[in-house]
C-alpha positions in Angstrom: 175.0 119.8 101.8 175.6 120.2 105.8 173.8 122.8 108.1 176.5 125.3 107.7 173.9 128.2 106.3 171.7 127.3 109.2 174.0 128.1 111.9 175.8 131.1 110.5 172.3 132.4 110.5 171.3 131.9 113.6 174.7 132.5 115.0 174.2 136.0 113.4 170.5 136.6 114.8 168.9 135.9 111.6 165.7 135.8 113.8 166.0 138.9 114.5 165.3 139.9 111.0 162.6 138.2 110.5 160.6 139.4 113.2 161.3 142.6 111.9 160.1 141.7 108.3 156.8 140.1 109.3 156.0 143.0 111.7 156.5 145.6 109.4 153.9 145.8 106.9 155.0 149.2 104.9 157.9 146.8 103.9 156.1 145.0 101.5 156.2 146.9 98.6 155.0 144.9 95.1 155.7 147.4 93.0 159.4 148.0 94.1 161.2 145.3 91.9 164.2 143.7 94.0 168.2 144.1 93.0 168.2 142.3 90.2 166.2 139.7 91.3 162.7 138.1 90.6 161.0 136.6 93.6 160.3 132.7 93.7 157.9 131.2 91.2 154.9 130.5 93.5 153.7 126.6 93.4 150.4 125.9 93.1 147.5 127.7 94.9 146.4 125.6 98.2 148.4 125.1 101.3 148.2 126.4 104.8 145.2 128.5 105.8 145.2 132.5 105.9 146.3 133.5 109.1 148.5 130.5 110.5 151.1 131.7 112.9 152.3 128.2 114.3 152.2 124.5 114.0 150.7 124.4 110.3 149.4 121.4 109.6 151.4 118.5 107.6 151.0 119.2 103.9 148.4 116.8 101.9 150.2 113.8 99.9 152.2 115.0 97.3 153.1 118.3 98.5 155.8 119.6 100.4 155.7 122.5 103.3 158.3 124.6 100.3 155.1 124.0 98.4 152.7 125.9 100.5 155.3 128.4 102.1 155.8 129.6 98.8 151.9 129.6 98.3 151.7 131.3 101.6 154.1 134.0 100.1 152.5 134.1 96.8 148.9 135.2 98.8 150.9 137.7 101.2 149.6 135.9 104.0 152.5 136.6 106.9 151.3 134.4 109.4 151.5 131.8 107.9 154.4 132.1 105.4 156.3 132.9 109.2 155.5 129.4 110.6 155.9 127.2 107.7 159.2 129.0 107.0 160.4 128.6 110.1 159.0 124.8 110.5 161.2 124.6 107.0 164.2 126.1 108.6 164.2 123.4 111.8 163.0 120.6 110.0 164.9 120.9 107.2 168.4 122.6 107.8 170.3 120.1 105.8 168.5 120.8 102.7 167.5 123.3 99.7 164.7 124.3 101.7 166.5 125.6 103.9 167.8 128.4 101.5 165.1 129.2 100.0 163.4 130.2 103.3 166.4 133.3 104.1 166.6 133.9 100.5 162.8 134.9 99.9 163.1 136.6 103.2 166.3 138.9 102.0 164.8 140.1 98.7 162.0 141.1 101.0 164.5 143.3 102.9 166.4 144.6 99.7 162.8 145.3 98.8 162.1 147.7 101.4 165.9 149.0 101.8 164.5 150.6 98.5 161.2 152.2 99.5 163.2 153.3 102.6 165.9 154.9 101.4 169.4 155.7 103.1 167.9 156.6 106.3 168.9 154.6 109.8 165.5 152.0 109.0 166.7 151.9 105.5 170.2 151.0 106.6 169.3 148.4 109.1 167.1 146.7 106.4 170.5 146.8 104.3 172.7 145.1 106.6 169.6 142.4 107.6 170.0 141.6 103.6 173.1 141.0 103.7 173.2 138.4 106.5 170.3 137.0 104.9 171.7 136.7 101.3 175.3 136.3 101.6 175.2 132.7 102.6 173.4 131.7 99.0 176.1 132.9 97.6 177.8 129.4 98.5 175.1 126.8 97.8 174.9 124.6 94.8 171.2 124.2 95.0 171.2 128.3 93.6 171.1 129.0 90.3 174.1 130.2 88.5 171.7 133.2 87.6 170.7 134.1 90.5 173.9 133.7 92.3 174.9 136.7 89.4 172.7 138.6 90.9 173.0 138.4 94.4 176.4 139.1 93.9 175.7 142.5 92.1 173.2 143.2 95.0 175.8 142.6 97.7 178.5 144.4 96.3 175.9 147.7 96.2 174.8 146.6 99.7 178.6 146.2 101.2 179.0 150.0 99.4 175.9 151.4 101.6 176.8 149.6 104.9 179.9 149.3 105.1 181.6 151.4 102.8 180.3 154.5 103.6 180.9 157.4 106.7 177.0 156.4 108.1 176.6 154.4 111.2 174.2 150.8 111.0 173.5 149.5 114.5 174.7 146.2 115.2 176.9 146.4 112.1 179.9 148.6 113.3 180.9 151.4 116.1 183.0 154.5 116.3 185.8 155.0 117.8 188.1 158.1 118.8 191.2 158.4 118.1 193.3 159.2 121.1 197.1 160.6 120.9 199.3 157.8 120.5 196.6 155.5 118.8 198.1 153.4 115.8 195.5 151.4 113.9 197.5 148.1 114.5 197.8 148.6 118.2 194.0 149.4 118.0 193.4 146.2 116.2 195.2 143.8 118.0 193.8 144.9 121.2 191.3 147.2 121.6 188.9 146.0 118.9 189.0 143.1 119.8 187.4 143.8 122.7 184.9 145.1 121.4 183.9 142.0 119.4 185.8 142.5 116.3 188.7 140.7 114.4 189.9 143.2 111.4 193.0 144.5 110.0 194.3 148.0 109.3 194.3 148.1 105.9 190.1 147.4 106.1 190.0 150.2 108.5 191.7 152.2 105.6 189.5 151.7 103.0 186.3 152.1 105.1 187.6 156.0 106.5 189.4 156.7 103.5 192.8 156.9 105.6 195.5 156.6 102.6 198.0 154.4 105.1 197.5 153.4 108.3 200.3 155.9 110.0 198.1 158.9 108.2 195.7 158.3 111.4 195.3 161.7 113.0 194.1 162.1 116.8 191.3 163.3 117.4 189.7 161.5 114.1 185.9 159.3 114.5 186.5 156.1 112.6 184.2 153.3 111.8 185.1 150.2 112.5 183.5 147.1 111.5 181.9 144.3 114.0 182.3 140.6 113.7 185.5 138.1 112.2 186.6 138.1 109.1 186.7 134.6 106.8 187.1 133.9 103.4 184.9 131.4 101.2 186.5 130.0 97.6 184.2 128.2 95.3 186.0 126.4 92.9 183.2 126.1 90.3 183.4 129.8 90.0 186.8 130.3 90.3 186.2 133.1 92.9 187.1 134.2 96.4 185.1 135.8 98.9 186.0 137.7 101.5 183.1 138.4 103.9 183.2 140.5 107.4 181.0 139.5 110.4 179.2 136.6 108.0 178.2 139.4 105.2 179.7 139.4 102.1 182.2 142.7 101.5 183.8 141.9 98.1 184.8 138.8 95.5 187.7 138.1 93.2 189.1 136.0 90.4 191.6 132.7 91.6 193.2 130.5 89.9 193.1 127.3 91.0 195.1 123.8 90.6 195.7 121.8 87.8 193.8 118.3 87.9 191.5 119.6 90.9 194.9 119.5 93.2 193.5 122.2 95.2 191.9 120.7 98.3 188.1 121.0 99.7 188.7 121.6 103.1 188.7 124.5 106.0 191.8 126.0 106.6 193.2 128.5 108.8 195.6 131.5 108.0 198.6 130.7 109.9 201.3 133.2 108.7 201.5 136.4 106.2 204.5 137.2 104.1 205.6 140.3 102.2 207.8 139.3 99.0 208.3 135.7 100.1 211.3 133.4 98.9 209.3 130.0 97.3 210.3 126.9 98.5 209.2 124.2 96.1 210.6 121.6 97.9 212.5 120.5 100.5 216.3 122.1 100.6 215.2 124.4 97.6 214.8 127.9 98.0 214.2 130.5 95.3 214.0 134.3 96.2 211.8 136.4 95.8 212.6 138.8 92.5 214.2 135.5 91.0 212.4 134.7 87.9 211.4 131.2 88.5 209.5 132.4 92.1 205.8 132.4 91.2 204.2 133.2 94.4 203.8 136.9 93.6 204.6 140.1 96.2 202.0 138.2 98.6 202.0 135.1 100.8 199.1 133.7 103.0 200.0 131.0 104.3 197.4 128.3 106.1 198.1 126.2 108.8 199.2 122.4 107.8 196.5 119.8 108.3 197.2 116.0 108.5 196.1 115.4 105.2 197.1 118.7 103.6 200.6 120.5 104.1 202.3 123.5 102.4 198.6 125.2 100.7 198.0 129.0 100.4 197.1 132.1 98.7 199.8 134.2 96.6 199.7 136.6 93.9 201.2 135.4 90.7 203.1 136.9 87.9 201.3 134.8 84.9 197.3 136.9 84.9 196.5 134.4 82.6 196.5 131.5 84.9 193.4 133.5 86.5 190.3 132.0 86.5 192.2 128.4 85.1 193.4 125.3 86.5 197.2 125.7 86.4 198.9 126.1 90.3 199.9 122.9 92.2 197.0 123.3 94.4 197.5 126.9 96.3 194.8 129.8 95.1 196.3 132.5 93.0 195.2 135.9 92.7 196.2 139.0 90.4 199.0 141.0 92.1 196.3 144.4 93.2 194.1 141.8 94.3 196.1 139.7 96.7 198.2 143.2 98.0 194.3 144.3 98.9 193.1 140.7 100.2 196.2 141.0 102.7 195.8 144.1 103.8 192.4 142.6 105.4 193.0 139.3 106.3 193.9 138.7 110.2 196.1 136.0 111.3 193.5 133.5 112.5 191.1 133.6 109.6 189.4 130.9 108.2 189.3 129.9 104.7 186.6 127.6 103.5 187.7 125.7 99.9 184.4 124.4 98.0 183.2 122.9 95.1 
């Protein structure tokens, strides 16, 4: 397993978060169960000492610092859950340990999103979950079970964040719509200016706007910050599409037969409505021909040297969902792929796992 969960955290101020968490006492609630989650099992009693807040000392022979941070949890002792956690998280970024560590600290945030309620803390704490949680969603070294769960929890979270007319700082910004605005314009230029990569058709379902030429002047939408990327994990037959590094929704793929579909990072390099298939070279079949499978939806990704011709497309056999049965590219029902489209910028990168 490579760093990749350590950096998106701290590229998305994970840090930040946890400052907030270990200064905010009220947030601890034990009697407040989590989303559909039970905390760690706590190791052993022992470990570092009550009120450590840096350079715990190395753990006695036989024990590992997960072994007393999750002690140090168990007790409620802040200080020095803080410092082992993060020692755990710079010492250990290639590791299980290393998810653990954001994991633990996102229930604690769902936690007190609950005993907070919808309110502008409660929100914040909401979208600090999210960016804590979403990236477990992707590691091997989480239970199936759990991973169940988180998903549940992030769906309800992307509902109160994002899907919803309130405002969470750092997570999106308003913007006026001035005579003449059209929500493509507005995304190819202006919002991305402001520090965001997003489509219309997101904008659409976040404001409720039936079709992007509905947009009336004079109307305060919300627009989401950050890029937008897609993750498929190929033991679970899903697709993730996530927004600023937090997870927004999941759906069923179909993948290729004999594990032809490729573990790699790609990048969407072109969008097609209806497109003709061209199954090989000098052989084109239309689209509304019987024998095209690629659905009313094409997203293309760029060629690689080892990988040429792979995407995502709808398909017109909902059976081969959730099944091994494409030459390599990911399949998605028809209402799925028309949605995933509507969302997905040029530019986005697509990230095929195990």
């Amino acid at each position: 397993m490579k760093s990749w969960i350590f950096w998106i955290l701290a590229g998305l101020g994970a840090y930040l978060a946890y400052g907030a968490w270990f200064r905010d006492e009220s947030s601890r609630e034990r009697d407040i169960p989590p989303l559909g989650m039970e905390p760690s099992t706590p190791g052993e009693k022992g470990g570092a000492a009550a009120g450590v807040a840096e350079s715990p000392p190395a753990p006695p022979r036989g024990r590992t610092l997960l072994d007393d941070w999750r002690d140090a949890v168990a007790r409620g002792d802040r200080g020095a859950a803080q410092a082992l956690g993060d020692r755990i998280l710079g010492e250990a970024s290639g590791s299980p340990d290393a998810v653990l560590v954001p994991l633990e600290r996102g229930r604690e945030k769902l936690r007190a999103f609950r005993a907070a309620g919808r309110g502008a803390e409660g929100l914040q704490l909401a979208q600090e979950a999210r960016l804590l949680l979403t990236p477990a969603l992707f590691e091997e070294s989480v239970a199936a079970e759990e991973r169940a769960s988180l998903r549940k929890a992030l769906a309800e979270l992307a509902d109160e964040v994002l899907f919803s007319p309130r405002h969470v700082e750092g997570a999106d910004f308003s913007h006026t719509v001035r005579r003449g605005d059209t929500l493509d314009q507005l995304c190819k230029k202006l919002f991305r200016e402001r520090g965001t990569r997003v489509e219309p058709g997101l904008i659409c379902e976040i404001n409720g706007i039936k079709r992007p030429q509905d947009l009336q002047a004079g109307a305060v939408i919300k627009v989401p910050l950050g890029e937008a990327s897609v993750v498929v994990t190929k033991r679970e037959f899903r697709l993730y599409f996530l927004q600023g590094g937090a997870y927004v929704r999941e759906f069923a793929v179909g993948l290729g037969r004999a594990g032809l579909t490729p573990e790699a990072t790609f990048v969407i390099e072109d969008k097609m409505i209806n497109p003709d298939w061209y199954p090989r070279p000098g052989v084109k079949i239309p689209y509304g021909d019987p024998g095209n499978i690629l659905g009313s939806r094409w997203l293309g990704f760029r060629d690689t040297e080892q990988f040429r011709g792979f995407g995502i497309h709808g398909t017109k056999d909902p059976s081969s969902i959730g099944r091994e049965e494409s030459s390599g590219c990911v399949r998605m029902h028809q209402e799925d792929v028309e949605r995933l489209f509507s969302w997905v910028p040029v530019g986005t990168t697509v990230r095929i796992q195990r």
